[in-house]
Backbone as numpy.savetxt, mean C-alpha at the origin, in Angstrom:
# Nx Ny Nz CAx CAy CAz Cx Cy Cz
19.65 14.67 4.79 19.06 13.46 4.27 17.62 13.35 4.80
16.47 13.08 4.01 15.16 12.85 3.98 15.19 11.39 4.55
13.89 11.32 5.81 13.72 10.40 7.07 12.48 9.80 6.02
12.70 8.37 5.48 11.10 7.61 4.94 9.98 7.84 5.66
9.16 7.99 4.98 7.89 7.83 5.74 6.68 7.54 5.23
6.35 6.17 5.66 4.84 5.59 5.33 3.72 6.38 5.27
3.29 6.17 4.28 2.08 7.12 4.16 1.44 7.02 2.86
0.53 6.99 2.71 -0.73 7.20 1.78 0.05 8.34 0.65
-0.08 7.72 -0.70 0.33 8.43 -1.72 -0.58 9.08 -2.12
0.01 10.69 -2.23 -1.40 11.35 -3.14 -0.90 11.49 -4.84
-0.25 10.62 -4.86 -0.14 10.85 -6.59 -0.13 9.56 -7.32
0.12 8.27 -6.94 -0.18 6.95 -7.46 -1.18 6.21 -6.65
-2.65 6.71 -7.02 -3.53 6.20 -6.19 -4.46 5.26 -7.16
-5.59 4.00 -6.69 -6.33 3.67 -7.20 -7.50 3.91 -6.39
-7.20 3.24 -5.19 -8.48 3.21 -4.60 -8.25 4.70 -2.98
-7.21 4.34 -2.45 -6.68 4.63 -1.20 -5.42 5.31 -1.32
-4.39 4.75 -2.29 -3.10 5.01 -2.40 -2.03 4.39 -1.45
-2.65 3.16 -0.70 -2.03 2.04 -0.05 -0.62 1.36 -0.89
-1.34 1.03 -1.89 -0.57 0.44 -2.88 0.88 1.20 -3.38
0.48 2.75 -3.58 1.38 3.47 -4.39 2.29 3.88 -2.97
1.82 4.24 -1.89 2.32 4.58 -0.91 3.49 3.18 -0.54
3.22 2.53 -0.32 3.74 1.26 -0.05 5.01 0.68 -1.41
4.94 1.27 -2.60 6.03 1.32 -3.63 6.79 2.47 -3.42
6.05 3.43 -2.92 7.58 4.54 -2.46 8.10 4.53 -1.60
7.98 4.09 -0.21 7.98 3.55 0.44 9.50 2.33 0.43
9.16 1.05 -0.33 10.11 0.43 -0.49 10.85 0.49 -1.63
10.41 1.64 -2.62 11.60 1.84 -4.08 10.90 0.73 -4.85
9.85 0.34 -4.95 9.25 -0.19 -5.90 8.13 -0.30 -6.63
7.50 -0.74 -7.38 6.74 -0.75 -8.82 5.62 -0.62 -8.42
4.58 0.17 -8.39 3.40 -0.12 -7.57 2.29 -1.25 -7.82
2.56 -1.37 -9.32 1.84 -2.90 -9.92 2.32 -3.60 -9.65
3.23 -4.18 -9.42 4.07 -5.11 -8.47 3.32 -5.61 -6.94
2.92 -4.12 -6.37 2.70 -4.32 -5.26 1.21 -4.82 -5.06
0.44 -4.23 -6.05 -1.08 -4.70 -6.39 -1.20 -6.25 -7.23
-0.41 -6.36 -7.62 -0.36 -7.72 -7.98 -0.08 -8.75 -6.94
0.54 -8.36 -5.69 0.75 -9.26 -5.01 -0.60 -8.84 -4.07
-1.12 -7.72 -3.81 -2.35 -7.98 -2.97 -3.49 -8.86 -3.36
-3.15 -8.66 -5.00 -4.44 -9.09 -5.48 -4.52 -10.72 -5.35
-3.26 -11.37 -5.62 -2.70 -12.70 -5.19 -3.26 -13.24 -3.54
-2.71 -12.19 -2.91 -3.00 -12.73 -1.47 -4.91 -12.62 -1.10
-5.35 -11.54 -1.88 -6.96 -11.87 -2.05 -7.58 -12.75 -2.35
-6.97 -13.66 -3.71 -7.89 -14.52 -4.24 -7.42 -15.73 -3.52
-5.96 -15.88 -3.25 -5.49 -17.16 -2.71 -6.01 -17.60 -1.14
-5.72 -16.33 -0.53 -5.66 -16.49 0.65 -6.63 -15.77 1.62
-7.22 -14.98 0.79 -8.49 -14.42 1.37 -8.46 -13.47 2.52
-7.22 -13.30 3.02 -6.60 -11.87 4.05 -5.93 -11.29 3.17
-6.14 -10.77 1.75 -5.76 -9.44 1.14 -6.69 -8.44 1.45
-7.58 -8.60 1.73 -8.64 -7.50 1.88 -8.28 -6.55 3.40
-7.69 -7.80 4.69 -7.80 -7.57 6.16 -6.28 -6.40 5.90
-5.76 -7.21 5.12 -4.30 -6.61 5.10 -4.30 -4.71 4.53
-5.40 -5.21 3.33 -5.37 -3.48 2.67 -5.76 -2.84 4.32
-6.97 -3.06 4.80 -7.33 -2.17 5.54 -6.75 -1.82 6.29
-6.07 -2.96 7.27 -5.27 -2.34 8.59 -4.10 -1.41 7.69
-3.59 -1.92 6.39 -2.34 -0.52 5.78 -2.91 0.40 5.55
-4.31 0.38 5.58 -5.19 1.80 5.00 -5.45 2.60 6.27
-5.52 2.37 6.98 -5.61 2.94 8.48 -3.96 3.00 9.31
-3.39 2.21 9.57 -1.81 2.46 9.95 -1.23 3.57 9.12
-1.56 3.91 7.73 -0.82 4.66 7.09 -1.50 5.65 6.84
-3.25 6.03 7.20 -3.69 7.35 7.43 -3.29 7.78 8.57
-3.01 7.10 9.30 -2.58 8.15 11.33 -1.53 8.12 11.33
-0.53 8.01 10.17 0.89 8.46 10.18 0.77 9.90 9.44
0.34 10.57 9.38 0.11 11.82 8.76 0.11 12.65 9.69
């Protein structure tokens, strides 16, 4: 049995592959998952703090 592992997608990427990484990850939709960043951007204005620290936590898991 295959151990999950967070990490940066190299095949459903837009910007980073945060997003796509983060739908395989939990077995889900990756627009799903960009829709909710994009939510927590405009609403709440720590979507941006959030991409980065997942953009960095999930490059030094490699």
């Amino acid at each position: 049995m295959s151990e999950k592992k967070l990490a940066l997608s190299a095949t459903d990427k837009k910007i980073a592959g945060v997003c796509g990484g983060l739908a395989e990850y939990f077995g889900l939709d990756s627009n799903i998952i960009r829709i909710v960043l994009v939510c927590c951007v405009i609403f709440g204005g720590f979507g941006i703090l959030l991409y980065l620290i997942a953009w960095l936590v999930m490059s030094m898991s490699k």
